[in-house]
LUMDO-18597 format. One record per residue (C-alpha): x, y, z. Coordinates in steps of 0.05 Angstrom, whole numbers, padded with zeros to 5 digits, always signed. Each point is the difference from the previous one (the first is absolute). Layout:
XYZ ...
***
This chain:
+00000+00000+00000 +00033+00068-00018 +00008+00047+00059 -00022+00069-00019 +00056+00054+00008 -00009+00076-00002 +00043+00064+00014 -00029+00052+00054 +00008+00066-00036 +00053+00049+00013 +00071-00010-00023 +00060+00055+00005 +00001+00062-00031 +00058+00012-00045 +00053+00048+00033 -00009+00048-00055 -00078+00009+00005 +00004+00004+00075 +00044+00060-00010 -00047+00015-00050 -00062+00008+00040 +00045+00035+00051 +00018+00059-00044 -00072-00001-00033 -00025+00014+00061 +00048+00059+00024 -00018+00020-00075 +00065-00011-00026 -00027-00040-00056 -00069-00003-00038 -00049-00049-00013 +00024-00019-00071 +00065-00013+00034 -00020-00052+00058 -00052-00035-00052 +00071-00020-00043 +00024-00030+00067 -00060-00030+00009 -00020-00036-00065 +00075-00023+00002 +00001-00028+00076 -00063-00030-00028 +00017-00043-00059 +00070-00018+00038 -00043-00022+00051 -00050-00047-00039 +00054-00026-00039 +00043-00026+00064 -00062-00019+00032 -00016-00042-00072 +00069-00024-00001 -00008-00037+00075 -00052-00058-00032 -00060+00048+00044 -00062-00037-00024 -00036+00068+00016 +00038+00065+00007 -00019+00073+00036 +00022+00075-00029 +00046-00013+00057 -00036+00073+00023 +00044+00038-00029 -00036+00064-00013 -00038-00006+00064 +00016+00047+00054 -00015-00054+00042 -00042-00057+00011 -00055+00027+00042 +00004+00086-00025 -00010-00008-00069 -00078+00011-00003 +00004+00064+00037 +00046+00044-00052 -00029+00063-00014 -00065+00002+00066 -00001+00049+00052 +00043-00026+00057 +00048+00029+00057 +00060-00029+00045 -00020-00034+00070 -00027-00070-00018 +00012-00058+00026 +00071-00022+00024 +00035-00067-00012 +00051-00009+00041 +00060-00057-00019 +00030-00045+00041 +00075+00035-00026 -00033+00074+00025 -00011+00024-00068 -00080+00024-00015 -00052+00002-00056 -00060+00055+00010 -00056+00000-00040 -00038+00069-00022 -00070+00019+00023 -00059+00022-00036 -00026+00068+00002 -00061+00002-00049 -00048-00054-00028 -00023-00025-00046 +00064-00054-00003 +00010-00033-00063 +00064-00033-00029 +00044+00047-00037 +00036-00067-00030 -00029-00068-00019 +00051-00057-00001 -00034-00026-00059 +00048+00068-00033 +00065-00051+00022 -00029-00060-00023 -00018+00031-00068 +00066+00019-00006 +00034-00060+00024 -00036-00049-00048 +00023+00046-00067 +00068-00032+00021 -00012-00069+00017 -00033-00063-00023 -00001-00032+00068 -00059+00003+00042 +00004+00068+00047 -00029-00004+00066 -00018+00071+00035 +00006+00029+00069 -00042+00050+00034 -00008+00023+00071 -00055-00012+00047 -00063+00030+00014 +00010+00002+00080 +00076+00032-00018 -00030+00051-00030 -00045+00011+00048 +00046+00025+00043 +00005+00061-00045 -00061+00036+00034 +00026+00040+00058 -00033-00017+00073 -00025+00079+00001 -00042-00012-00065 -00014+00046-00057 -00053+00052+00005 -00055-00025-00049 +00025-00069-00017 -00013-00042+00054 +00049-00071+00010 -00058-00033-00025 -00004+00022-00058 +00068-00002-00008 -00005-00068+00011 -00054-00016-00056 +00039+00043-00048 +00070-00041+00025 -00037-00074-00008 -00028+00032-00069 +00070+00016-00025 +00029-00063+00026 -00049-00048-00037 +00018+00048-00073 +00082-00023+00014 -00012-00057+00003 -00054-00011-00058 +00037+00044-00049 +00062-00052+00018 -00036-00063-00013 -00035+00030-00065 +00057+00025-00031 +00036-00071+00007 +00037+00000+00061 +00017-00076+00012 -00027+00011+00069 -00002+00058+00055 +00041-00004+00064 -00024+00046+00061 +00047+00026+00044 -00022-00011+00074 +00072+00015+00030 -00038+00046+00054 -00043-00057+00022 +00066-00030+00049 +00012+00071+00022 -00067+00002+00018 +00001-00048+00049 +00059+00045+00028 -00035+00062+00005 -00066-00037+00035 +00027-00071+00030 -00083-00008+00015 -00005-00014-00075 -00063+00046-00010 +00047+00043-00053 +00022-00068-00038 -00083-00020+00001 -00020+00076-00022 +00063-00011-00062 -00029-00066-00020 -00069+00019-00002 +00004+00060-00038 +00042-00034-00052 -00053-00056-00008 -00047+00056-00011 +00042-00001-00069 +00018-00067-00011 -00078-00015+00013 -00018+00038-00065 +00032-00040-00043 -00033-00066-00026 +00037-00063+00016 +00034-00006-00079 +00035+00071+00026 +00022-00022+00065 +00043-00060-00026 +00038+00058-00028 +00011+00040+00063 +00051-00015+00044 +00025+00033+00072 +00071+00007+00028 +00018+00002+00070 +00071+00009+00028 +00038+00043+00060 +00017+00058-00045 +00064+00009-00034 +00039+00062-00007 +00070+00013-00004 +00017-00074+00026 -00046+00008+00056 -00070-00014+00026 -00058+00038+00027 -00039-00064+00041 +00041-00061+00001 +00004-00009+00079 -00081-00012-00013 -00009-00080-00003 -00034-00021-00065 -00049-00041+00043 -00034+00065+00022 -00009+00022-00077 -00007-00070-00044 -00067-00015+00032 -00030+00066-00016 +00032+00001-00063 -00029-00054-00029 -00068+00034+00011 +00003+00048-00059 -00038-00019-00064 +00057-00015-00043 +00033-00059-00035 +00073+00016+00006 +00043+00003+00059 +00067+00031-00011 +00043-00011+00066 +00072+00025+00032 +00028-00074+00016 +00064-00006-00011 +00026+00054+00055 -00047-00029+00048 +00040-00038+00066 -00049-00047+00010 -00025-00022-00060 -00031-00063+00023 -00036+00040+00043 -00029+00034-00062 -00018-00060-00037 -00041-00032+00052 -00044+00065+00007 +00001+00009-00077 -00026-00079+00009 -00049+00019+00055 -00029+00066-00039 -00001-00013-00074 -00067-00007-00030 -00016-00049-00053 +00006+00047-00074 +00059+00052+00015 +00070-00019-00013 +00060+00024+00044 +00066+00025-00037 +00057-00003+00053 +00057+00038+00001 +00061-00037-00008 +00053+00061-00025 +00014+00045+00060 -00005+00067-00027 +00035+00032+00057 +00061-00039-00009 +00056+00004-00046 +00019-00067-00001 -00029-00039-00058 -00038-00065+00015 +00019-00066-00046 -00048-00030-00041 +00017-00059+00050 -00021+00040+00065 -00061+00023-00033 -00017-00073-00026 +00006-00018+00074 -00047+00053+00031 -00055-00016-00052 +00003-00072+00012 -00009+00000+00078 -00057+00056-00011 -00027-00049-00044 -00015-00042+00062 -00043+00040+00029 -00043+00040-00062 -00033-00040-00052 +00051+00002-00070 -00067+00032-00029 -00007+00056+00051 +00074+00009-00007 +00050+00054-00034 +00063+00035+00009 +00022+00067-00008 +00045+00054+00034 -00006+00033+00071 -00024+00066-00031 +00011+00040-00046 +00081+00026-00001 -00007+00077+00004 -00070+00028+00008 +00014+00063+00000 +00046+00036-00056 +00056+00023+00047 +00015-00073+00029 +00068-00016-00032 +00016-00052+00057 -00002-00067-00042 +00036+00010-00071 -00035-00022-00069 +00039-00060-00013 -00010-00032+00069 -00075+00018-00007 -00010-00040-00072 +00058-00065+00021 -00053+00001+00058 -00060-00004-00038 +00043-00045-00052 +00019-00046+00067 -00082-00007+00020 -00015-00019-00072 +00058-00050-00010 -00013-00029+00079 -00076-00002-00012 +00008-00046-00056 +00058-00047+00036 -00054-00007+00047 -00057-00022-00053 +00045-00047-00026 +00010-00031+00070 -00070-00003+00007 -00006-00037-00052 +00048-00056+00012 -00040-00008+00067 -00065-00009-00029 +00035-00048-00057 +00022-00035+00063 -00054-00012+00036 
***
């Protein structure tokens, strides 16, 4: 039976275009300028990630700013979100709202449109979460635009990213839930994790069942400049809620978890009959790069605790989410991803000898 294998999303920014986007923003450079650097990061990218036997590929996000900002270019916002502090010190703060209604200013289907002009392999596409975005609204509220409203318009805009994705061809879509451990940091009772998962099943819920074995969600710690924003929280206080959400695709950090038995036997304990769990088996947040051997390995003890049908592989997360992470180089990123392809099918082929033997 062939074990499914898929990237996450990001991969590292050239050096050049993250200079690029420096000086575009001080104004040093205009937008016909960083759009050079950015259709050429972009075809070098497709054409490594092509070259590393990827049965499905990503725009490696390239001309995102980052994984979970891109939808709000261009609306009315202002400084003093929501912090996320790292385990290494360093922090991410997300921008508030100051006027309704909200609406996206950028669809990923714009990246996947552009991706698949350059490709013949199947393009999956990432997009950010609902209850992410959520955070957006500031606790004081906006005069006139209540946080209910905000919410029907957010859940509204949501449902469009990901239909214009799965219209326009993407091979499927992959949520990004990487606030749903911090969660669980922020408010141990879980009543933030329950409020996440609920209003992203307000979306997923939408969809007809034909959709849904198309959308995916991805869970991991955070990762950031080789560090972590929630891995000191125990996946057995997430995986259980996880699993709730109305998807068919689980993409999971594994692979720089300590206890990873420990994570199999609640993944055994929590999975529902229908979705399919991709585990990590690159560490994203290390340099080192894992043999085809090692990753062989991993998949074949997971493989005794989650149904071969229900399982896949793919990477921790993505490798730079946002366009200043220059932490983990290019080529380490794609002998990675060229590492999970090359170990995932060691491991089919093992598989196979097994069930010959029997």
């Amino acid at each position: 039976m062939a074990i499914l294998t898929e990237p996450i999303g990001s991969i590292p920014r050239p050096v050049e275009l993250v200079e690029g986007l420096k000086a575009f923003s001080a104004g040093d450079i205009g937008a016909d300028e960083l759009n050079v650097l950015f259709d050429r990061a972009l075809k070098d990218t497709i054409k490594r990630f092509e070259a590393t036997g990827s049965p499905v590929i990503t725009d490696g996000e390239q001309t995102k700013p980052s994984f979970a900002t891109y939808p709000i270019n261009g609306l009315a916002l202002a400084p003093g979100g929501v912090v996320i502090p790292f385990a290494d010190g360093h922090t991410r703060q997300l921008p508030v709202l100051t006027a309704g209604p909200f609406h996206y200013g950028t669809y990923a289907v714009d990246y996947l449109n552009r991706a698949k002009t350059l490709t013949s392999l199947p393009v999956k596409q990432a997009v950010i979460t609902a209850s992410a975005l959520s955070l957006l609204y500031p606790a004081t509220g906006i005069d006139g635009y209540s946080n209910e409203a905000f919410i029907a318009d957010l859940t509204d805009e949501h449902e469009k990213d990901i239909r214009y994705c799965l219209a326009a061809g993407a091979y499927n879509v992959q949520i990004d839930f990487t606030e749903a451990r911090l969660s669980l940091k922020l408010d141990p009772s879980k009543g933030l994790l329950r409020s996440f998962i609920a209003l992203n099943n307000q979306v997923l819920n939408r969809l007809d069942p034909s959709a849904r074995q198309k959308v995916g969600v991805h869970s991991c710690p955070g990762g950031d400049h080789d560090s972590t924003h929630s891995a000191d929280i125990a996946y057995s206080e997430l995986l259980p809620l996880l699993f709730e959400l109305n998807a068919t695709n689980f993409y999971l950090e594994y692979a720089g978890e300590k206890d990873k038995l420990g994570v199999l036997e609640v993944i055994k304990d929590s999975l529902r009959p229908g979705q399919r769990v991709f585990l990590g088996v690159t560490d994203v947040l290390n340099p080192r790069v894992e043999s085809a051997g090692e990753i062989r390995d991993l998949i074949l003890e997971a493989a005794g605790y989650i149904p071969l049908s229900q399982l896949g592989t793919t990477d921790d997360c993505g490798f730079s989410p946002f366009a200043d992470d220059l932490s983990t180089s290019r080529d380490i990123a794609f002998e990675k991803i060229r590492a999970r392809v090359e170990g995932t099918r060691l491991a089919e082929k093992a598989l196979e000898k097994t069930q010959i033997a029997i």
